[in-house]
N, C-alpha and C positions, 0 to 999 in steps of 0.2 A: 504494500500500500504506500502511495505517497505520504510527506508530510503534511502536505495538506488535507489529503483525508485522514491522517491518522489525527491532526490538529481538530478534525471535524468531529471526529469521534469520541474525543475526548471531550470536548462540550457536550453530545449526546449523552457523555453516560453521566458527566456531570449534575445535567438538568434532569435524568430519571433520578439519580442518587436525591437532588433536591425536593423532586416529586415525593417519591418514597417516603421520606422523612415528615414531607406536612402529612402525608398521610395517616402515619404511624400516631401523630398528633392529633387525630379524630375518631372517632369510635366506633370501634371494630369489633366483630366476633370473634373469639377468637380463633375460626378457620380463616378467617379475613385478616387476621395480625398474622399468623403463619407465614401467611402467602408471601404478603407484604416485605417481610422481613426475609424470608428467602430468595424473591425478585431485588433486594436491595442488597443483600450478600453478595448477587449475580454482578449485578450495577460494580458493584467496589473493586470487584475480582477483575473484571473486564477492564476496569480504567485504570488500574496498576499495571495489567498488559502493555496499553495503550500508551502510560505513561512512561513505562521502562521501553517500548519500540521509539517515543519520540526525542527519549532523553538518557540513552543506554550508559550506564557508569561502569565502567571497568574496574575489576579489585585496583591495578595497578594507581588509580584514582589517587588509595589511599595509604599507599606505602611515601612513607617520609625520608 
């Protein structure tokens, strides 16, 4: 993927991750909190992906 779709993707999962969370904020059954919270897991998982393809750190980064 380019960086620019990886740049894009990363505000997509940003803005579900922000979704997510008002959500979590209003009241749910509890099969409806489950879900929620497992789609937002998904969301977090995906944009640490996303954020290590657009911003890859090398161990050697951090030898002094």
């Amino acid at each position: 993927m380019t960086l620019q779709g990886d740049t894009m993707q990363h505000f997509v999962h940003r803005e579900n991750i922000a979704r997510y969370q008002r959500i979590l904020r209003t009241y749910l059954t509890a099969e409806e909190r489950r879900l929620v919270e497992r789609r937002l897991r998904e969301e977090q998982s995906a944009l640490e992906q996303v954020a290590g393809w657009i911003h890859p750190v090398s161990e050697s980064a951090y030898v002094t």
